[in-house]
MARFIBA-254219 format. One record per residue: x, y, z of N, C-alpha, C, O in turn; residue number from 1; residue in one letter. Coordinates in steps of 0.05 Angstrom, whole numbers. Example, Ala and Ser with C-alpha at 12.3 -4.5 7.8 and 13.67 -1.06 7.14 Angstrom:
    n.xx    n.yy    n.zz   ca.xx   ca.yy   ca.zz    c.xx    c.yy    c.zz    o.xx    o.yy    o.zz  seq  type
     264    -114     156     246     -90     156     264     -66     156     285     -66     169    1     A
     257     -45     142     273     -21     143     258       1     157     268      23     161    2     S
// end
This chain:
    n.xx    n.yy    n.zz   ca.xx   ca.yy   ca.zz    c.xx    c.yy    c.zz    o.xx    o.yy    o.zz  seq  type
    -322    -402    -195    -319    -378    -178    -312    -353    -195    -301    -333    -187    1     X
    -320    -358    -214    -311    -325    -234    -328    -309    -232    -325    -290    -248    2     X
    -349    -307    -217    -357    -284    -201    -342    -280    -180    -323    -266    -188    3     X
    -339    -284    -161    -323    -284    -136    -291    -268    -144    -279    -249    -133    4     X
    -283    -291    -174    -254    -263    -193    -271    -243    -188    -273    -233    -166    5     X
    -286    -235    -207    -296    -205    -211    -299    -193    -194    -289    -170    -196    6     X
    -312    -198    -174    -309    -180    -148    -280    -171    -138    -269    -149    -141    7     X
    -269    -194    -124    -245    -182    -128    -228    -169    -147    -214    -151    -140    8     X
    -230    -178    -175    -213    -148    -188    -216    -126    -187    -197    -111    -187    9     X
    -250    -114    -188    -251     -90    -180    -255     -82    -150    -256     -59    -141   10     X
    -258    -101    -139    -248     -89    -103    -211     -77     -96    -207     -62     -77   11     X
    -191     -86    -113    -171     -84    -118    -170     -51    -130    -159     -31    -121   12     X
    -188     -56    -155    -190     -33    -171    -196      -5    -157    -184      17    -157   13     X
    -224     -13    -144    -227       9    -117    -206      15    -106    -191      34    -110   14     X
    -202     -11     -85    -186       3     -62    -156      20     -72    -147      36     -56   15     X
    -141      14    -101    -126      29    -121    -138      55    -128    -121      70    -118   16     X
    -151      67    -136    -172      87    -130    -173     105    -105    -167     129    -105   17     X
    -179      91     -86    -174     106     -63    -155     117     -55    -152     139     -46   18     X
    -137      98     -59    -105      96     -48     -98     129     -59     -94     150     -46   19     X
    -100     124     -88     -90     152    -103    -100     181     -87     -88     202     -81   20     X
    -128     173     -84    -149     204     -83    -133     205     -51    -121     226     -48   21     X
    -132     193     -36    -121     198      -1     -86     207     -11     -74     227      -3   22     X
     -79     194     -24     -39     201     -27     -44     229     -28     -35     243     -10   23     X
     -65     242     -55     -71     264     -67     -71     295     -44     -57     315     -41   24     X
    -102     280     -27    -112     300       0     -84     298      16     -80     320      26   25     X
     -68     285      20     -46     281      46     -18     296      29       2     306      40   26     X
     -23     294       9       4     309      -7       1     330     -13     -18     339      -1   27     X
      12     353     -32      21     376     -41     -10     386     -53     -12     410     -58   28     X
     -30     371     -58     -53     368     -70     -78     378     -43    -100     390     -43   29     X
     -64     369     -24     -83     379     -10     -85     402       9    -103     408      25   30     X
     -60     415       2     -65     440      14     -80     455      -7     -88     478       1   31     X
     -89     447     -40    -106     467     -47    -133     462     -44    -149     479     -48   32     X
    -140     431     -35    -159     425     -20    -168     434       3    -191     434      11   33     X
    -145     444      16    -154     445      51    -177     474      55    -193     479      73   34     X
    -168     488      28    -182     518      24    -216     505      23    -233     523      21   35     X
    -225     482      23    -252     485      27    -262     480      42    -286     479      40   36     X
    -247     471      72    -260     476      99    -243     444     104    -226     429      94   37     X
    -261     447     128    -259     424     152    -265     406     141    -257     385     152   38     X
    -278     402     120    -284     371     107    -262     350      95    -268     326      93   39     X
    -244     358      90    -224     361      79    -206     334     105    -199     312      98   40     X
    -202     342     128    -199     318     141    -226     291     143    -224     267     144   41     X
    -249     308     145    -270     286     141    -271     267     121    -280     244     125   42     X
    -261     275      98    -264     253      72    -239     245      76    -233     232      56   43     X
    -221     244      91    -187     235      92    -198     212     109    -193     191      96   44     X
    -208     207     128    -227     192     151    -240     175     134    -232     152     133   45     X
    -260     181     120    -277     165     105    -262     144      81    -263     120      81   46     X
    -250     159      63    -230     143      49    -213     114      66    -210      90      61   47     X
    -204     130      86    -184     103     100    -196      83     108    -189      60     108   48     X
    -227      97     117    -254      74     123    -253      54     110    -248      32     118   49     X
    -262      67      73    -266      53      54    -241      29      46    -243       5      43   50     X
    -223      44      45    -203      30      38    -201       2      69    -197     -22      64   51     X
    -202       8      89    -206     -17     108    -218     -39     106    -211     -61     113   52     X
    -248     -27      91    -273     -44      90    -264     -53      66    -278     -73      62   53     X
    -246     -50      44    -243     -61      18    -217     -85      26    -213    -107      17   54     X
    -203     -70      43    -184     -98      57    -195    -128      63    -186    -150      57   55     X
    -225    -116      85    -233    -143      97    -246    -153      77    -249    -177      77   56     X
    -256    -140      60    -265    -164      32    -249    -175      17    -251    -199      12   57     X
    -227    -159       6    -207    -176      -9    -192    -192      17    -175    -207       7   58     X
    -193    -194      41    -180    -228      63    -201    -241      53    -197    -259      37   59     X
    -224    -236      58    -248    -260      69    -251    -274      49    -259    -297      52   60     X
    -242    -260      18    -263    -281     -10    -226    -281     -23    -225    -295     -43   61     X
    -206    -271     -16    -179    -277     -28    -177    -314     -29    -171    -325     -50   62     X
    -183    -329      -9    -182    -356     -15    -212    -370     -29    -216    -394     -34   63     X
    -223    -358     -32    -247    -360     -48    -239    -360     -76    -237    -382     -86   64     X
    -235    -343     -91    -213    -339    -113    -197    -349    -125    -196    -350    -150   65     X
    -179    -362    -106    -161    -382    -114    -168    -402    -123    -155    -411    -142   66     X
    -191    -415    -114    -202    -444    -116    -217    -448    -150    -227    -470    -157   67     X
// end
């Protein structure tokens, strides 16, 4: 299953990635973001997406992994 590792480490790696860039837009960072419009909540939306859909892959193949 050391393909199945590899995916999950960098699904981990992502969703760590995301984590950061969303803390970034929602913190002190993003009010100099907010100066470029309304998108600004849209990619806050999309990120949490991402980061969801990187959850249900690291459940579904987490006992995959193990084995």
């Amino acid at each position: 299953m050391a393909i199945v590792h590899e995916f999950v480490e960098d699904w981990i790696e992502m969703r760590s990635k995301l984590q950061r860039q969303l803390k970034l837009l929602e913190g002190g960072m993003g009010k100099e973001i907010n100066a470029i419009g309304s998108t600004t909540e849209a990619t806050k939306i999309r990120i949490k997406k991402w980061i969801d859909e990187l959850n249900d892959l690291l459940k579904e193949y987490a006992h995959a992994d193990r084995t």
